[in-house]
N, C-alpha and C positions, 0 to 999 in steps of 0.2 A: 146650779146645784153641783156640778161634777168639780167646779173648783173649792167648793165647802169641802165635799169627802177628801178631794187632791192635798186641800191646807192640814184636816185630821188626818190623813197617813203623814205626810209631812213632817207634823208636832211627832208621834206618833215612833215613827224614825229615830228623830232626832231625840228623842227619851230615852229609847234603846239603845243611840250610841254614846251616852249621857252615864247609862248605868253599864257599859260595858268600861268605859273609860274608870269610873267610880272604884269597879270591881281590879284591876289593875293598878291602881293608881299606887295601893299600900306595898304593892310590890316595890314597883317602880320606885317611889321611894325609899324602901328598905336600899335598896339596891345604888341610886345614886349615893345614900349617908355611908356607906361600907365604903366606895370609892373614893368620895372625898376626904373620911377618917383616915383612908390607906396615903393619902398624899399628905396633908397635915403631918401623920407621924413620917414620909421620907423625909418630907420638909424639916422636921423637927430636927432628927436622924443627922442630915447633910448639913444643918447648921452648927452642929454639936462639934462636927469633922473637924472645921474649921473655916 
């Protein structure tokens, strides 16, 4: 029985660091498309130089 309850905290956990990851995520990638948009346009930029 105490490894039934051990497996539901377990799941349980792992849902809550499932919906903390979930709640982060949209950041997270706001934030890498801003970075990679900023290197594209150096890229662009240093091409253009020459």
């Amino acid at each position: 029985m105490f490894h039934d309850g051990k497996n539901l905290l377990d799941l349980a956990s792992l849902v809550l660091v499932f919906g903390a990851i979930a709640q982060y995520l949209p950041a997270i990638a706001a934030i890498l498309s801003i970075i990679w948009t900023a290197i594209r346009i150096i890229d662009w930029i240093q091409s253009k130089r020459g």
